[in-house]
C-alpha positions in Angstrom: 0.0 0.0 0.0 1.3 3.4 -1.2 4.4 4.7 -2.9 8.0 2.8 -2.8 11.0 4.7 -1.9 13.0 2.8 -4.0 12.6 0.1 -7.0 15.6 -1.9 -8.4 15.7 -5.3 -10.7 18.6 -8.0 -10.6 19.5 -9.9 -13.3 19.6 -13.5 -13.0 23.1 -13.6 -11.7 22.1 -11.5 -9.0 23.7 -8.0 -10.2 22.0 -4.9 -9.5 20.3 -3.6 -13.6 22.1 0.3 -13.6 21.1 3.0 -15.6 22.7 3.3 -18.6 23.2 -0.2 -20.2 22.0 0.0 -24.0 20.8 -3.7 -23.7 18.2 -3.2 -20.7 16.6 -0.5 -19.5 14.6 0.5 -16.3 12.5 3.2 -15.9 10.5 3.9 -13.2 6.2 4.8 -14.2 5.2 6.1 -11.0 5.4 5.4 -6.9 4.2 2.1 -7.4 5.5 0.2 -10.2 8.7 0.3 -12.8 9.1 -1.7 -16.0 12.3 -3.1 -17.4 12.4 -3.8 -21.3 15.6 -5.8 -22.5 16.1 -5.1 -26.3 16.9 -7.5 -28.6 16.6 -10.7 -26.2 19.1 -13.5 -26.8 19.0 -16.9 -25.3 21.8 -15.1 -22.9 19.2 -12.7 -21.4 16.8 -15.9 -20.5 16.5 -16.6 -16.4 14.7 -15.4 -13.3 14.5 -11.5 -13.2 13.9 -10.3 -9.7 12.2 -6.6 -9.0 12.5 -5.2 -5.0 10.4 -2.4 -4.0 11.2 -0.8 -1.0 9.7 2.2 1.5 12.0 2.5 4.9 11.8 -1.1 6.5 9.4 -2.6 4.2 10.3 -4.6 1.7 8.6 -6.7 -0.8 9.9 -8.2 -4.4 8.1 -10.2 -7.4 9.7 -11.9 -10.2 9.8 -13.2 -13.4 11.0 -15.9 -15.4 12.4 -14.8 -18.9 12.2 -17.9 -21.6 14.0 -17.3 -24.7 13.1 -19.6 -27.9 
């Protein structure tokens, strides 16, 4: 319930997705959600995606499972 401080995705190695990289991109819509588009997906980019929002102490995260054919 409300706005998140803070919004991040990891890739499926478990790095942190920066700004910046011309193969993904974050961008953040609003207080509550973000979306991250990877451009030109290669059976590389396939794996679990995670996304953590965050306000102060709370916490919570949601993923999604990339498949590349």
């Amino acid at each position: 319930i409300g706005g998140a401080k803070e919004i991040d995705w990891f890739a499926p190695a478990g790095e942190k997705i920066e700004q910046g990289r011309l193969d993904i991109s974050v961008i953040r819509n609003d207080e509550t959600s973000s979306t991250l588009t990877i451009y030109n997906a290669k059976v590389d980019n396939a794996g679990t995606y995670k996304c953590v929002a965050s306000s102060g102490d709370r916490e919570a995260e949601a993923t999604v499972n990339l498949k590349i054919y």
